[in-house]
VMD Tcl script that draws the C-alpha trace (Angstrom):
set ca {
  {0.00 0.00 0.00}
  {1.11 3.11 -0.87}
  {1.34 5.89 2.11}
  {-0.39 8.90 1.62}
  {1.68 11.73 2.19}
  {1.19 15.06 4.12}
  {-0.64 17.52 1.92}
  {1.18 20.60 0.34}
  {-0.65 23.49 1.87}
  {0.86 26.21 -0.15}
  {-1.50 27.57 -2.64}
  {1.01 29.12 -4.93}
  {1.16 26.81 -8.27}
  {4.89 26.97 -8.79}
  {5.13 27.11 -5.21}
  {3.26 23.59 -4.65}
  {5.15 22.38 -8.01}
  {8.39 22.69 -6.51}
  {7.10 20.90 -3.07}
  {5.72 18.18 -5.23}
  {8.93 17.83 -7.49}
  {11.12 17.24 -4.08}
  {8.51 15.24 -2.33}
  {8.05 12.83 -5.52}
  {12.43 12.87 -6.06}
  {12.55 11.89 -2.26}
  {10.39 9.12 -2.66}
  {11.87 8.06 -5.59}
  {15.51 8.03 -4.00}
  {13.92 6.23 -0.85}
  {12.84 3.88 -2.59}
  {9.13 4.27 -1.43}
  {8.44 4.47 -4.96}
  {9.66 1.34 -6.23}
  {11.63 0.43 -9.60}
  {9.12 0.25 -12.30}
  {6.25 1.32 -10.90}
  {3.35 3.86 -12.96}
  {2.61 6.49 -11.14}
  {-0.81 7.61 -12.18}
  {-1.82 10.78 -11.73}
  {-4.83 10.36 -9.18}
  {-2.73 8.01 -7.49}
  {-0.58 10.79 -6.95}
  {-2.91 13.63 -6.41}
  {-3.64 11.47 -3.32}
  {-0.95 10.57 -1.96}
  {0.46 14.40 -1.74}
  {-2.62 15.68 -1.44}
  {-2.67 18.48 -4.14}
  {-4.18 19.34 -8.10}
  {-3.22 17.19 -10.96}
  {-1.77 20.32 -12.47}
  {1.68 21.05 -9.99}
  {1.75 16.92 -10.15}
  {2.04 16.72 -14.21}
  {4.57 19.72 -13.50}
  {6.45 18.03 -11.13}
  {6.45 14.66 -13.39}
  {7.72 16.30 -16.52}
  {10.53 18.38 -14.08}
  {11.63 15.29 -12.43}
  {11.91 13.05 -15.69}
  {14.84 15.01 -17.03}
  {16.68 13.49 -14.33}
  {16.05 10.09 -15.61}
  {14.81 8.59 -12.16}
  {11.32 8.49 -13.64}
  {10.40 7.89 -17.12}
  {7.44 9.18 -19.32}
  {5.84 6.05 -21.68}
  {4.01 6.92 -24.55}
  {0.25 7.35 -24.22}
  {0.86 5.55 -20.89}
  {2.03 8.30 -18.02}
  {5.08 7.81 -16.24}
  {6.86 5.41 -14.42}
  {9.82 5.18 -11.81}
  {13.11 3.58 -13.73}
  {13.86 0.56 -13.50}
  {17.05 -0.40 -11.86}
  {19.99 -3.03 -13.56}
  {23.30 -4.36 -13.48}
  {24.44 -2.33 -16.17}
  {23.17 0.85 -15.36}
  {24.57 0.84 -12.04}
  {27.74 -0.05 -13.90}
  {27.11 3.18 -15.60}
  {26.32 5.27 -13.02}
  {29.42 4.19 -10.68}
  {31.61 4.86 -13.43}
  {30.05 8.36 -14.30}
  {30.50 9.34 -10.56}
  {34.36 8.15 -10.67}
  {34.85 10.30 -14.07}
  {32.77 13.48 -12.88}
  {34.01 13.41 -9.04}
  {37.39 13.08 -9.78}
  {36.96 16.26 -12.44}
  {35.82 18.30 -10.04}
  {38.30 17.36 -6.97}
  {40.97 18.65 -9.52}
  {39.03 22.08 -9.98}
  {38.64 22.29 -6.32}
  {41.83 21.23 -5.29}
  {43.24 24.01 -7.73}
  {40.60 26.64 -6.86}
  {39.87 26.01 -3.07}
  {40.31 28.96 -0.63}
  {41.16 28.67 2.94}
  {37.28 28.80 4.24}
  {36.79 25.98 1.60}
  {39.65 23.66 3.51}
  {37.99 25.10 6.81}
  {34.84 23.65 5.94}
  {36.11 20.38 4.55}
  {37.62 20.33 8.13}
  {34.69 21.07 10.17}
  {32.79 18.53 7.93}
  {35.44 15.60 8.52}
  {34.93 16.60 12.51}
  {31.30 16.33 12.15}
  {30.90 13.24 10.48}
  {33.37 11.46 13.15}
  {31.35 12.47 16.08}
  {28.45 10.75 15.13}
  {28.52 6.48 15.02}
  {28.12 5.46 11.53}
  {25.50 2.31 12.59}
  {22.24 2.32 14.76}
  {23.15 0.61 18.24}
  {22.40 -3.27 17.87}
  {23.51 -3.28 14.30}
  {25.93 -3.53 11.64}
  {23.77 -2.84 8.66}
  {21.76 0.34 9.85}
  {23.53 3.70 9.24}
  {22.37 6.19 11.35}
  {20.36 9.65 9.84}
  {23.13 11.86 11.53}
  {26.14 9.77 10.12}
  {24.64 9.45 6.65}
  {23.86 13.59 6.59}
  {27.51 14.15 7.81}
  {28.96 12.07 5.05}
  {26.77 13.93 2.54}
  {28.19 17.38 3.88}
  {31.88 15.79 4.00}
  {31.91 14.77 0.22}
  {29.78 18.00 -0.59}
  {32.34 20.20 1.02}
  {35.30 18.50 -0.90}
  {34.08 19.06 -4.20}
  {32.42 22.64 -3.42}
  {35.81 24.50 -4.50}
  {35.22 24.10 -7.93}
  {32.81 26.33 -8.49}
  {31.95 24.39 -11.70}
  {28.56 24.71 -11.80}
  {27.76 22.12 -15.02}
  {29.68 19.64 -13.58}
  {28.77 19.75 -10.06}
  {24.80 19.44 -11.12}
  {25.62 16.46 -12.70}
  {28.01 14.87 -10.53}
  {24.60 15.35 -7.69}
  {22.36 13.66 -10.26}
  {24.82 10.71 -10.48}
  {24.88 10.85 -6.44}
  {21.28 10.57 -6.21}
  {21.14 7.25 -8.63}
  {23.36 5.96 -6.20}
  {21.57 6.40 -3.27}
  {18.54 5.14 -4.87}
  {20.31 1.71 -5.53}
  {21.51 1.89 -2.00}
  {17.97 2.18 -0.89}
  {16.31 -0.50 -3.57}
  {19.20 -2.77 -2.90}
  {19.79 -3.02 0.30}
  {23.70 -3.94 0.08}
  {25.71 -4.25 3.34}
  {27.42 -1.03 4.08}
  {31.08 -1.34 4.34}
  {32.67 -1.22 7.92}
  {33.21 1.48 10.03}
  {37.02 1.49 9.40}
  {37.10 1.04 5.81}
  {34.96 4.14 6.06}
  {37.06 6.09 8.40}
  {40.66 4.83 6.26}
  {39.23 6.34 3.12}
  {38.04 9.82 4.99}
  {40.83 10.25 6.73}
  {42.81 9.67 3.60}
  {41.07 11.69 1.72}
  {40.90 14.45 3.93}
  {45.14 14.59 4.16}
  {45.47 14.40 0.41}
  {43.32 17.49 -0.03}
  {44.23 19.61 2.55}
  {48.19 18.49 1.33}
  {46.66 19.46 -2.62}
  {48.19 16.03 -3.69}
  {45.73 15.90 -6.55}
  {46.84 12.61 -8.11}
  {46.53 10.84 -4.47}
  {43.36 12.61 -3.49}
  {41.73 10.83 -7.03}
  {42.64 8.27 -6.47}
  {41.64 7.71 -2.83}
  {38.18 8.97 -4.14}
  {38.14 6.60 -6.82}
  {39.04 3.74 -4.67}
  {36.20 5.13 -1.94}
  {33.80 5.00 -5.11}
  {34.25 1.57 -5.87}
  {34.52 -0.14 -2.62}
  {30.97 1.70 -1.90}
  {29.55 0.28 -4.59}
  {31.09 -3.17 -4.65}
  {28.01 -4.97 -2.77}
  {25.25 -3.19 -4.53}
  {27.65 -4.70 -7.60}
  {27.69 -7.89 -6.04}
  {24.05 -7.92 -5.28}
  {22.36 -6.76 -8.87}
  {24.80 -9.48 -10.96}
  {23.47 -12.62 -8.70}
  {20.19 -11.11 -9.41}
  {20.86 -12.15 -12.71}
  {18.87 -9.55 -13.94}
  {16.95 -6.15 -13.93}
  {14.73 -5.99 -11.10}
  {10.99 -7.30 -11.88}
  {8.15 -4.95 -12.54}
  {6.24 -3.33 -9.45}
  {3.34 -4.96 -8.77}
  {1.17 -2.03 -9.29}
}
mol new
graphics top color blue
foreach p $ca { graphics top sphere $p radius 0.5 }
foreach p [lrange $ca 0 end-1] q [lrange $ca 1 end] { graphics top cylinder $p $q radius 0.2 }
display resetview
């Protein structure tokens, strides 16, 4: 069943089209709109509580991002998730990242480095899993890590770039969320950080890339793992 979500209670149209747009691209991410699922339009009118009009809107806005998909004389639909297309997006995040670490490595100021700073010292105050577990990453820890590889890359100042290096992140996290894959330990985690944290701050560009690169692909090694002994691309929502 799908849960209805709180209604938008702005009246403004490009006011509740925006609110839409991020409500429907946090669902999607989540996950609480599953792979391959329609999305009808009174379906959704429902669930955020507002006029088809913001919702088409919101549909149209949010399918240039590719995490939802318009089908001919059939609506939309969330994308489906595969093997290959994770394969994709991993190594678009490796080639884009790594771009942009260069720019901001060569552009950064000293509040830039004071942020990255204060970011690293945020994100190892907080305990990366829920108490009991191994598996659950806590809210805090996963907003800190955002923040830490935000701040890295925010030197740039490359605005193309950086928009799509964020649409590659959120792909990510959506296979993180549909997938389920066993985060990797605490000090794996804390190796790469620190790691990567020294090589910026030193502006060894060639050892800051590749730490990142390495960080890229051991986060993404058990989602990997997980979609090839699928054997396939994840079956169609039963909606």
């Amino acid at each position: 069943m799908i849960r209805k979500s709180r209604a938008v209670d702005d009246d403004t149209p490009a006011t509740q089209t925006s609110t839409v747009y991020e409500r429907l691209r946090d669902d999607v991410i989540s996950g609480a709109l599953a792979p391959n699922m329609r999305l009808p339009l009174e379906m959704l009118r429902d669930r955020y509580g507002v006029g088809i009009t913001p919702i088409r809107e919101a549909l149209y806005r949010l399918s240039s991002s590719l995490l939802i998909e318009a089908e001919e004389q059939r609506g939309f639909r969330v994308t489906g998730i595969s093997l290959q297309k994770y394969q994709q997006i991993v190594s678009a995040r490796e080639s884009f990242e790594t771009l942009i670490l260069v720019e901001s490595i060569r552009s950064g100021d000293i509040d830039w480095e004071g942020r990255i700073i204060s970011a690293h010292r945020a994100m190892s105050r907080h305990p990366v899993f829920e108490a009991g577990t191994t598996t659950m990453v806590t809210a805090a820890w996963g907003e800190a890590h955002h923040r830490f590889h935000r701040e890295i890359l925010s030197g740039s100042n490359h605005v193309f770039l950086e928009h799509f290096q964020r649409l590659f992140w959120d792909h990510a996290d959506r296979y993180r969320n549909v997938v389920k894959p066993a985060p990797l330990s605490p000090d794996v985690l804390k190796r790469d950080h620190d790691q990567l944290l020294d090589a910026v701050l030193d502006r060894d560009t060639d050892m800051a890339c590749m730490v990142l690169r390495r960080h890229i692909k051991n986060g993404a090694a058990a989602t990997l793992a997980a979609l090839a002994a699928s054997g396939g691309p994840v079956p169609l929502s039963s909606d």
